[in-house]
LOLOZA-894950 format. One record per residue (C-alpha): x, y, z. Coordinates in steps of 0.2 Angstrom, whole numbers. Layout:
<recs>
REC c1 c2 c3
REC X Y Z
...
</recs>
This chain:
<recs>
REC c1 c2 c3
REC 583 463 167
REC 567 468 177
REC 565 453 185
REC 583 454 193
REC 574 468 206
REC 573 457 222
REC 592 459 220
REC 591 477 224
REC 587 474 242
REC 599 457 244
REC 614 467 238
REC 611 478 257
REC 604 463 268
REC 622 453 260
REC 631 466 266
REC 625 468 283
REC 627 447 283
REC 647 453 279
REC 648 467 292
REC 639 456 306
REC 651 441 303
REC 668 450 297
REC 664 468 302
REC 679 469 316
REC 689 460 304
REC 688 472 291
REC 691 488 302
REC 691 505 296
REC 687 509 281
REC 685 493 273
REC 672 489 283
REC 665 507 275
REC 670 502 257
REC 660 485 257
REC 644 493 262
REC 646 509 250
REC 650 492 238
REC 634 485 241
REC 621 503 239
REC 632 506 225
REC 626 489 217
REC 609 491 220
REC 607 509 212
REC 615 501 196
REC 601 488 198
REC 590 503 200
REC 593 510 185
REC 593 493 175
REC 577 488 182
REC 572 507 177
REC 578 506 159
REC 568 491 159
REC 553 497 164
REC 552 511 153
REC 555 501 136
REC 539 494 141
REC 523 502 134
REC 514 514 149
REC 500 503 151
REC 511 487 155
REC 524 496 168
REC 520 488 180
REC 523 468 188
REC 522 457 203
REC 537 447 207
REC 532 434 219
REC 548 426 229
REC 539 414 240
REC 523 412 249
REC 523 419 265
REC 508 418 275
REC 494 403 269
REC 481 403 283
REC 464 401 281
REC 456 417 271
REC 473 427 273
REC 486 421 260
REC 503 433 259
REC 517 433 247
REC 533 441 249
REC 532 450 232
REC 538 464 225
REC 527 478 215
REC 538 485 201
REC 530 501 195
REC 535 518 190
REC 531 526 208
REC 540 510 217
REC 558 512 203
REC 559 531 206
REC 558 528 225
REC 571 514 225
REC 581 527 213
REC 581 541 224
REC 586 529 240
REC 599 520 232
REC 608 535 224
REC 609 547 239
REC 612 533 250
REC 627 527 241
REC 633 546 242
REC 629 545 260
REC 638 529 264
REC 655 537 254
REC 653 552 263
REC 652 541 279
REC 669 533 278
REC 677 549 279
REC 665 555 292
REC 665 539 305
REC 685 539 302
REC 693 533 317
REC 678 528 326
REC 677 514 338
REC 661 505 332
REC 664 510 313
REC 659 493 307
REC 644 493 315
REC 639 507 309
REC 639 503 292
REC 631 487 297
REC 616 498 304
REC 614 508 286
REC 615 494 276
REC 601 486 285
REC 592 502 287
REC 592 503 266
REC 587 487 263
REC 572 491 274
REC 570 505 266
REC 569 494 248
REC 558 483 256
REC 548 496 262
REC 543 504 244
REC 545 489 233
REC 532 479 244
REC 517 470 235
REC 506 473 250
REC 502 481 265
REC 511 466 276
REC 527 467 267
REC 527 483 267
REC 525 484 285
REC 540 477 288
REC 551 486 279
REC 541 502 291
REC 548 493 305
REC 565 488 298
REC 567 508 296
REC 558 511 314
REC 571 498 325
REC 585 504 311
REC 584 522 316
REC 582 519 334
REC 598 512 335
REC 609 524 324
REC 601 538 331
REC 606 531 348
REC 622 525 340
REC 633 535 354
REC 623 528 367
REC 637 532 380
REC 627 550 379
REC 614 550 388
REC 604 565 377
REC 608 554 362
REC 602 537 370
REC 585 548 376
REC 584 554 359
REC 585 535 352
REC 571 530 364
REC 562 543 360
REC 561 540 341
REC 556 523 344
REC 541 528 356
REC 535 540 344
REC 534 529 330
REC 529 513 338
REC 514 525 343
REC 509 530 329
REC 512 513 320
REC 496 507 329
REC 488 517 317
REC 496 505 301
REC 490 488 311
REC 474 494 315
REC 470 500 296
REC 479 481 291
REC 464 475 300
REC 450 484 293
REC 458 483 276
REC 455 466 277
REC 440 464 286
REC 432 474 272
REC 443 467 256
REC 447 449 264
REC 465 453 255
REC 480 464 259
REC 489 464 240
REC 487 482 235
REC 480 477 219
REC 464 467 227
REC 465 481 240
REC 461 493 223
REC 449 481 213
REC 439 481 231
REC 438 502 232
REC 419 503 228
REC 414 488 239
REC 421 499 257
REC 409 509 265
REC 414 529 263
REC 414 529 284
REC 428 512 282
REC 437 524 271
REC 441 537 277
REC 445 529 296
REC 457 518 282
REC 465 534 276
REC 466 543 292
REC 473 528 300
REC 486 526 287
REC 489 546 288
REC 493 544 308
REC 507 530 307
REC 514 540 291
REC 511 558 305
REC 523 548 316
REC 539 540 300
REC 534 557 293
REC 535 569 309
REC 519 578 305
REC 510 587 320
REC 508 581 332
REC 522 570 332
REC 534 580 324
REC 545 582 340
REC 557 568 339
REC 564 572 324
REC 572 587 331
REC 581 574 346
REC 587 565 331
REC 600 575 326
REC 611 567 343
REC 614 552 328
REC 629 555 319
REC 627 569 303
REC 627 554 291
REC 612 546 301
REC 602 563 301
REC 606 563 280
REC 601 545 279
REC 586 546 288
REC 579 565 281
REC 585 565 263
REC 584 548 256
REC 574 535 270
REC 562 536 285
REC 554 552 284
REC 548 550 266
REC 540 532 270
REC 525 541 277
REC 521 551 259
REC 528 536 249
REC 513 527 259
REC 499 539 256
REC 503 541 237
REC 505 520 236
REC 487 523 244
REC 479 533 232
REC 464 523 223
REC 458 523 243
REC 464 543 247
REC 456 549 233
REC 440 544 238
REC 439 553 253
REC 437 569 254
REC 441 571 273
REC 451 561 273
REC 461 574 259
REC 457 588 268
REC 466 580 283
REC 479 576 276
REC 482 593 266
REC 479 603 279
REC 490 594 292
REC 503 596 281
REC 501 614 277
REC 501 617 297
REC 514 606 299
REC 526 616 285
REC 521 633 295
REC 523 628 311
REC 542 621 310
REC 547 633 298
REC 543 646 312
REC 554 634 325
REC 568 634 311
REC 569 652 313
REC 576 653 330
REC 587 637 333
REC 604 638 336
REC 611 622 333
REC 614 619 314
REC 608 603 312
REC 590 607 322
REC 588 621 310
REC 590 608 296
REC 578 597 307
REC 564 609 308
REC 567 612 288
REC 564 594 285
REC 547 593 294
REC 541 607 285
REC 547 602 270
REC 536 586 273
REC 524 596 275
REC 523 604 261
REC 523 585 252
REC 507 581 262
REC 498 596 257
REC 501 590 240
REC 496 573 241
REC 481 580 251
REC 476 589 235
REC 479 577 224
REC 495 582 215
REC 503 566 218
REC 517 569 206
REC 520 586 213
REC 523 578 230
REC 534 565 223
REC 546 578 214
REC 547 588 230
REC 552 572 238
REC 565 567 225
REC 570 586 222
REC 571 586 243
REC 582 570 244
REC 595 580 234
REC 599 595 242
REC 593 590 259
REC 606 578 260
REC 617 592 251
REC 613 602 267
REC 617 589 279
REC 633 583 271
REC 638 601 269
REC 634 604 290
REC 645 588 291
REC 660 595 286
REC 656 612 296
REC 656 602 312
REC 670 591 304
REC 680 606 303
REC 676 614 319
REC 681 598 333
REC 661 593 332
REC 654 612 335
REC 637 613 331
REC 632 631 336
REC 628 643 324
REC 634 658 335
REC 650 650 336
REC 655 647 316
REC 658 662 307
REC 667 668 291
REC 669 649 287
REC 666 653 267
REC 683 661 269
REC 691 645 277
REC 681 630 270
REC 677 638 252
REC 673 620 244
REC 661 616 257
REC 656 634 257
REC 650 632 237
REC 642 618 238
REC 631 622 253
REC 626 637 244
REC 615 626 232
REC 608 618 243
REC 603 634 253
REC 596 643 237
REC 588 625 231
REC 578 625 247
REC 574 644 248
REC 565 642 233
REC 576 653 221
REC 575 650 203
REC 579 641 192
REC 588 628 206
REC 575 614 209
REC 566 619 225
REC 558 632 215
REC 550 620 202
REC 546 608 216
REC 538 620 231
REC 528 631 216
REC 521 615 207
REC 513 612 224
REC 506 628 227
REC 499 631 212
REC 489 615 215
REC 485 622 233
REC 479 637 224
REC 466 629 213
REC 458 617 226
REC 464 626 243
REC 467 643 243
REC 469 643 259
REC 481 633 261
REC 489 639 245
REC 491 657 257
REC 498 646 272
REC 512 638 261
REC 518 653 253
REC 518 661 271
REC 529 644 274
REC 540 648 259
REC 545 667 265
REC 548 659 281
REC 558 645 273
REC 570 656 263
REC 573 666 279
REC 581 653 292
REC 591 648 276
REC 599 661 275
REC 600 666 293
REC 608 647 295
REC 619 651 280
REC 625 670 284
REC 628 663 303
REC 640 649 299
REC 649 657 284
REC 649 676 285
REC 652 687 300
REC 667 686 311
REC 678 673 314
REC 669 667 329
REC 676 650 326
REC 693 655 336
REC 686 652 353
REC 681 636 349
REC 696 629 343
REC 706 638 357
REC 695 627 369
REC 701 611 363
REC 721 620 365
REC 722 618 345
REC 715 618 329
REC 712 606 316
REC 730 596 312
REC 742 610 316
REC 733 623 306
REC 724 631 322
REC 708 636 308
REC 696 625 301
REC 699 614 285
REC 689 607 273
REC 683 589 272
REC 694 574 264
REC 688 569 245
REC 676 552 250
REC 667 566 260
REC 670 581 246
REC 665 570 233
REC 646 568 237
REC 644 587 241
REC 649 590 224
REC 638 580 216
REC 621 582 227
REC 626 601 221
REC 624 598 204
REC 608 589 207
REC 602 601 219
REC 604 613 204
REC 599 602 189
REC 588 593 199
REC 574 605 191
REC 574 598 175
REC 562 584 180
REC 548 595 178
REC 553 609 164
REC 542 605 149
REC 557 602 135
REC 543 596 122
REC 526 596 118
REC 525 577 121
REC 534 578 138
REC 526 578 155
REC 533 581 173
REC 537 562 179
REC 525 557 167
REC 531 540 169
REC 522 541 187
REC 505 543 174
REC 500 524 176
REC 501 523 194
REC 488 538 197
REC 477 539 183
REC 464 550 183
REC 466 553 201
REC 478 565 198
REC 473 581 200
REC 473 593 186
REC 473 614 193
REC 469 617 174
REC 479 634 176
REC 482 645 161
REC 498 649 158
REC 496 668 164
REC 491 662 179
REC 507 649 181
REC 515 663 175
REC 510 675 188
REC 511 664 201
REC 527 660 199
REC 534 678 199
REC 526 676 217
REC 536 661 221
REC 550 668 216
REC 545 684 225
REC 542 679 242
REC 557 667 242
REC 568 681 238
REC 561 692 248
REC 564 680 263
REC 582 678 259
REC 584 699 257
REC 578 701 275
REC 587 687 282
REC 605 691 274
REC 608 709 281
REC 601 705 297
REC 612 690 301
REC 627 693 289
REC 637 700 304
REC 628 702 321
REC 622 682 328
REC 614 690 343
REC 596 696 342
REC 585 690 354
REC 569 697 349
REC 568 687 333
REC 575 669 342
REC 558 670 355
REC 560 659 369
REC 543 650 363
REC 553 647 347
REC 569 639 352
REC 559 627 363
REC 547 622 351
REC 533 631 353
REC 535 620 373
REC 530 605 365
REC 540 592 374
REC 538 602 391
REC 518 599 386
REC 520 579 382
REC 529 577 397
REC 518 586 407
REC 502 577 401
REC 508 562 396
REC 528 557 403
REC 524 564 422
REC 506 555 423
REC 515 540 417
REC 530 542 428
REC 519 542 442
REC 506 529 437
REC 523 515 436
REC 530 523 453
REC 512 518 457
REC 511 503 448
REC 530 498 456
REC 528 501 474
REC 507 499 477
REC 498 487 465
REC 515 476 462
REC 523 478 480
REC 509 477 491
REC 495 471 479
REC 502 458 469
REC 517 452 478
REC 506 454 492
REC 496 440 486
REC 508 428 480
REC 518 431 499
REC 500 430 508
REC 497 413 501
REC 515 407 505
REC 515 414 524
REC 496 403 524
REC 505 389 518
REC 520 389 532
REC 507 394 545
REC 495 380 540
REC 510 368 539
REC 516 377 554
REC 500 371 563
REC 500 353 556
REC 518 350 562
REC 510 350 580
REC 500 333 577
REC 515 326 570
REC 527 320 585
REC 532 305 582
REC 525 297 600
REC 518 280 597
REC 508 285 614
REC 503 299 607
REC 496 291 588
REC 489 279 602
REC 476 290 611
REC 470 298 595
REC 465 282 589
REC 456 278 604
REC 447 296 607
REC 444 293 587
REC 434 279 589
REC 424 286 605
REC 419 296 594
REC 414 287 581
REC 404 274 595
REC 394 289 603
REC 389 296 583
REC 384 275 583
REC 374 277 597
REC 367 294 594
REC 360 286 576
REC 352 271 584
REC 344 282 597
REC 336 292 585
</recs>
């Protein structure tokens, strides 16, 4: 059944096929139910190819399934194949399953909207890039499933285009990215030059024949286009803008799709990475800055879906750090233990604004445990899953990571924890604003002249949008027990084993030192969350902890747009009214008005007098008898 996997990405592209030529047909919701169909089928093929693989000794989990020959020119010779390995199936796992919940959860969500159809056509694409994206054989393939997530996210994320913040935000998405994809085509080239393939297994067999310089421009190159998918700094700032896409969108892209193609990249990469060692320490601590940095913005944002926005970068970059050190597997659980309550938290911030006519402001929720308890207990996993409390799966994931940091960075290991502390904090300010306190909720409703139906409070979610929370809560929770050792014989994902090798980094940590630096974990997270819950619990205002430098990103934008947006604003005004108006249309009318005056001036000669054609002949050949003359003459 392995060799059915190419299926897994046809199911989606089939189904946005369906959408595009029956979509309107279909309507609402069975538009929504074909699509959800479609994911659904292509995480049972997941799991079947998965079952497969793993009834296959270790050392033969892995195969090429070449569909067709794509590109035979000259030395560069391109299939469009699929590489079926442990690391490919657990990404394909993850995506399909949370997407699937994502896409039931939608039908409920986009209920009623007047481009629903096309909506789902958008996220079946944008999953099927996503496939294509991790199951690609080689760096080309791969590269277009990173651009099928790119253009995909641009337009979901602009999907309420008649919003002029969400269209910015659309645009602004795709700049970003397209920027730092340069990055990708650049280090295609040098691959290449240097390998003469792009397959990642002749990209591997070729390590030792690059130059360590070609390298590491390799694995930076890489690391700046997975900066931009990834939102790492400096490119981090989009994602935040991203939230204008509908709640399903921002799920889709920071749980289960785009945001994790940048790590999924690096640990695909890592015969290359882990031969650089600046290339690591880039990478590692990028990512620790990165963690720190919007954990610190998270802590002052008001609008609930930023907050989560900021949480997702940071938690991105805690999966960089690990990569940087080595601890591949560590980054990977992060990223599957993150897909769970990540889109838990964005589900759950869904029904919030769901229930409360599209608010989005913290300081204006309230006490909604009281009126929304489902969506009130399920949230809470996902809260104390990302907070880092035991035994929930953010613990095991976030601590596997730092006690790699700790034996090969401690510097870095101190700058995640830091991170961590901070982490637990917004949480919980995010959680005690929206569903503790007063009732603050009663304005907004009284704004729109009524509540919800005819109830005048909020009310919880329908059951295609209850469903998912439900059960990315119990994974949120359970979601742990990938790494507990259960027996001797069992490793943490040690099905990824083949993939990485030797490469893997081992901390070689006793067990009093796991010990101890767990209790820490498990400390500091609680700490963080003991701080945060009577502080926000019942007062939403306190300006000194929300610093204006916070809330607008440390000024971020305001600095792109100073030395990038205005500079480029004024070099097109430039462009528009100087060198195209004067210089270059300037040109092409100079060379017209020469033509009419020179044709202007050759009209004279021709009027038509036979008298006149009559004396030019004559003077002509005066002329031509006195040049005669003058020749003999001389």
């Amino acid at each position: 059944m392995i060799h059915v996997a190419y299926v897994m990405f046809l199911l989606p592209l089939a189904g946005f096929a369906v959408l595009a030529l029956f979509g309107r047909r279909l309507g609402d919701p069975w538009a929504g139910w074909v699509a959800t169909a479609t994911i659904t089928g292509s995480f049972v093929l997941a799991c079947i190819t998965m079952a497969g693989l793993l009834g296959r000794p270790a050392a033969g989990r892995s195969f090429t399934q070449v569909l067709f020959t794509w590109l035979p020119v000259g030395g560069l010779h391109v299939n469009v194949a699929l590489l079926v390995d442990p690391l490919s199936m657990t990404m394909a796992l993850f995506v399909t399953g949370v997407s699937a919940l994502i896409h039931l959860y939608s039908i409920g969500y986009m209920k009623g909207d007047e481009d629903y159809p096309k909506f789902f056509l958008y996220l079946n694409l944008f999953v099927a890039s996503m496939l294509i994206l991790v199951l690609g054989d080689n760096l080309l393939f791969t590269f277009v499933g990173w651009e099928g997530v790119g253009v995909c996210s641009y337009w979901l994320v602009a999907f309420w285009f008649g919003r002029d913040t969400a269209a910015s935000a659309g645009k602004k998405a795709f700049l970003y990215n397209r920027l730092a994809d340069v990055g990708f085509l650049i280090a295609m080239f040098l691959v290449f030059d240097k390998t003469g393939t792009l397959d990642y297994s002749g990209i591997f067999a070729h390590v030792s024949a690059i130059d360590p310089a070609a390298r590491t421009a390799i694995c930076l190159l890489l690391f700046a286009a997975a900066a931009g998918k990834s939102a790492q700094i400096p490119l981090f700032p989009w994602l935040a803008d991203a939230m204008e896409g509908p709640t399903p969108v921002s799920a889709l892209i920071h749980a289960a799709t785009m945001v994790t193609a940048g790590v999924y990249l690096m640990c695909r990469m890592n015969p290359l990475l882990a031969t650089s060692h600046p290339a690591q320490w880039v990478v590692a601590g990028v990512g620790a800055a990165t963690a720190f940095v919007a954990a610190t913005i998270g802590c002052a944002q008001q609008d609930i879906k930023k907050v989560l926005a900021y949480s997702t970068v940071s938690q991105l970059g805690y999966m960089f750090l690990a990569v940087g050190t080595g601890a591949y597997e560590a980054a990977i659980f992060l990223m599957v233990a993150h897909a769970f309550f990540k889109a838990e938290l964005f589900l759950g911030a869904g029904s919030v604004i769901h229930g409360l006519d599209d608010e989005q402001d913290l300081k204006r929720m309230g006490n909604l445990r009281k009126w929304m308890p489902l969506t009130f207990a399920t949230f809470i996993f996902g809260w104390l899953a990302i907070a880092g409390i035991p035994p929930l799966a953010g613990f095991w994931a976030k601590g596997d990571i730092l006690d790699n940091a700790w034996a090969r960075f401690p510097v870095l290991w101190g700058l995640g924890l830091l991170t961590a502390a901070l982490t637990a904090y917004y949480m919980t300010r995010l959680s005690a604003l929206a569903f503790w306190g007063d009732d603050r909720w009663r304005a907004v409703l009284a704004k729109h002249g009524h509540g919800q139906g005819d109830t005048g409070r909020p009310h919880e979610a329908p059951w295609v949008m209850a469903v998912p929370l439900v059960v990315l809560a119990v994974l949120a929770f359970f979601g742990g027990a990938l790494l507990l050792p259960w027996h001797p014989s069992w490793t943490p994902l040690g099905w990824l084993a083949p993939v990485f090798g030797a490469r893997l980094y081992d901390a070689h940590l006793s067990g009093a030192t796991e010990w101890v630096l767990g209790v820490v974990d498990a400390v500091v997270a609680l700490t963080g969350v003991g701080v945060a819950f009577p502080l926000w619990r019942s007062r939403p205002d306190r300006p000194a902890l929300e610093p204006r430098v916070l809330q607008r990103s440390y000024f971020l934008d305001d600095l792109y747009d100073a030395v990038v947006g205005r500079p480029g604003q004024a070099l097109a005004d430039f462009s528009a009214t100087v060198v195209d108006n004067r210089i270059i249309d300037g040109a092409v009318n100079g060379v017209g008005r020469l033509a009419r005056q020179v044709g202007s001036g050759v009209r004279k000669v021709q009027t038509g007098f036979v008298r006149q054609y009559a004396l030019g002949i004559v003077l002509g050949a005066v002329v031509l008898l006195v040049f005669m003359a003058t020749r003999a003459w001389a």
